[in-house]
C-alpha positions in Angstrom: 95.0 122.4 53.6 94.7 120.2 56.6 97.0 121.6 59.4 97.5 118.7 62.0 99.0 120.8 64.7 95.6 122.8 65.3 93.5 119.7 64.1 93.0 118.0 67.5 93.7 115.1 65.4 96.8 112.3 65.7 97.9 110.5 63.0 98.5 106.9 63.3 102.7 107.6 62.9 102.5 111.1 64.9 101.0 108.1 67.3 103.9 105.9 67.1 105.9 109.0 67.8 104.4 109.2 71.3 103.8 105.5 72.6 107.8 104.8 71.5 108.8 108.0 73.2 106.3 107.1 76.5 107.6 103.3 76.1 111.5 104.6 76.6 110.2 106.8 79.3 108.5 104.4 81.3 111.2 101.8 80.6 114.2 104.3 82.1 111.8 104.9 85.7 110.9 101.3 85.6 107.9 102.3 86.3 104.6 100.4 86.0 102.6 101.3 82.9 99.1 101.2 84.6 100.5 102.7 87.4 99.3 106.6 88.1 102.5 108.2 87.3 102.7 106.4 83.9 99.0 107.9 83.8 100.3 111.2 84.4 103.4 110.9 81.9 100.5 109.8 78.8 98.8 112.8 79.5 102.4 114.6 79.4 103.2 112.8 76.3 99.8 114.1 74.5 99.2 117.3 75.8 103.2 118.3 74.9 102.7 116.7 71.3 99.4 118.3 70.4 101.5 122.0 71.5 104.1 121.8 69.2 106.7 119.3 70.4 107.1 116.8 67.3 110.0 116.4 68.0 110.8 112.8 69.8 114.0 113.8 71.3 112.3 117.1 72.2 109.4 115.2 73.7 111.6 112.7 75.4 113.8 115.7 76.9 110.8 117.4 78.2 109.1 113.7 79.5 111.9 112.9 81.3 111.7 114.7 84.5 107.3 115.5 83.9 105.3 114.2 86.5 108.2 113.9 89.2 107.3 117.4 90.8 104.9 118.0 93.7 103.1 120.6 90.9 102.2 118.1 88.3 100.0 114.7 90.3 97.4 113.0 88.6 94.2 113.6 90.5 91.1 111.9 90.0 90.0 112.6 86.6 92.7 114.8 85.5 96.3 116.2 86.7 96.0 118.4 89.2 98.7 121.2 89.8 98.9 122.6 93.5 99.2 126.3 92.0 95.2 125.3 90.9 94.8 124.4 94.8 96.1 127.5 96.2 92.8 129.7 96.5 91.1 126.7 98.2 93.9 125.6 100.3 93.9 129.9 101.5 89.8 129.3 101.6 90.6 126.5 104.2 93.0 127.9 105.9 90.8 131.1 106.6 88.3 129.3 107.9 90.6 127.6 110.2 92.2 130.7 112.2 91.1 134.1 113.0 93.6 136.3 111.2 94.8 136.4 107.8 98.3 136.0 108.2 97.7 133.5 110.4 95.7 131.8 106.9 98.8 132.9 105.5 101.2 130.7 107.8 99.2 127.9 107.8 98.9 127.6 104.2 103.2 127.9 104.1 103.4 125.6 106.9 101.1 123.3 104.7 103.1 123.7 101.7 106.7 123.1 103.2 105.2 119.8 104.9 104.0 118.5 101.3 107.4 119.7 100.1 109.3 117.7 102.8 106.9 114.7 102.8 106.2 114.1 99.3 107.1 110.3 99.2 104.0 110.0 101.2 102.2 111.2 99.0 103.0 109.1 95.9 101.0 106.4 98.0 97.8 108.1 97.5 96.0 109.8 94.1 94.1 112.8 95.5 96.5 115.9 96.2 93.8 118.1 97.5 92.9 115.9 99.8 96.3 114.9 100.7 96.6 119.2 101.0 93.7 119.8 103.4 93.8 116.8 105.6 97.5 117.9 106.4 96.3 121.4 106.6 93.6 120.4 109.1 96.1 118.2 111.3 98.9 120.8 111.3 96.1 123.1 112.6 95.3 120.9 115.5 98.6 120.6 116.3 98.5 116.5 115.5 101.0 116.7 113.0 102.3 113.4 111.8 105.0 112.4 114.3 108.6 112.7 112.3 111.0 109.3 112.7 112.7 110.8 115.9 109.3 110.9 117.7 109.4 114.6 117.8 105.8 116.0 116.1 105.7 117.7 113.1 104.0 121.6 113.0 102.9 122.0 116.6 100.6 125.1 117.9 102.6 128.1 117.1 99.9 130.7 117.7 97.7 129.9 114.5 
């Protein structure tokens, strides 16, 4: 017997399921359906339905806030989650001090700047590069100057 939840396969109204449930999705960000968060929200929309979630209320509930979060930006070829990034963003930070916990503060320091600054981000597509280049400038003390004039992340011993 054919089992379509372990086939890989989607049939043509299991596909009507998902475009009308991306279609009110995208319709309620008024977002742009080319754009890369509508991107990220048909990867969602798949990857969701070919787990389990038949469901279109289900899916919508679950659509609704996906791709919103700093851990879930469409990178390149793929989504990207920072949790993925982690051991390279420690690798870089290693290689930019002379202690661990130094690595250790810089890679914090590097996360609660993407937290804070994440609107800049949704301007560019590559997270990890977006990551590191912060990293890099907090490191060097030439963080991006906040609206008050005041730099960001100066030199505090790292």
């Amino acid at each position: 017997m054919f089992n379509q939840t372990r086939s890989g396969y989607i049939l043509p109204d299991d596909f009507n399921i998902v475009s009308t449930v991306f279609k009110k999705v995208v319709a309620a960000r008024n977002i742009d359906r080319h754009s890369d968060e509508a991107e990220c929200l048909a990867r969602q929309a798949l990857s969701l339905f070919m787990n389990g979630n038949r469901d279109a209320w289900e899916l919508e509930c679950r659509l609704r806030d996906s791709c919103r979060s700093m851990v879930n930006f469409s990178g390149g070829a793929g989504s990207t989650e920072v949790i993925d990034l982690l051991p390279e963003l420690s690798a870089w930070a290693r290689n930019l001090t002379v202690s661990p916990e130094a690595a250790t503060a810089l890679t914090e320091q590097t996360l609660e700047y993407a937290i804070d600054h994440m609107s800049e981000f949704l301007e560019t597509s590559d997270i990890r590069g977006w990551l590191v280049r912060s990293m890099v400038e907090l490191r060097l003390g030439r963080g991006r100057r906040s609206r008050s004039g005041k730099p960001r992340g100066g030199s505090d011993g790292l």
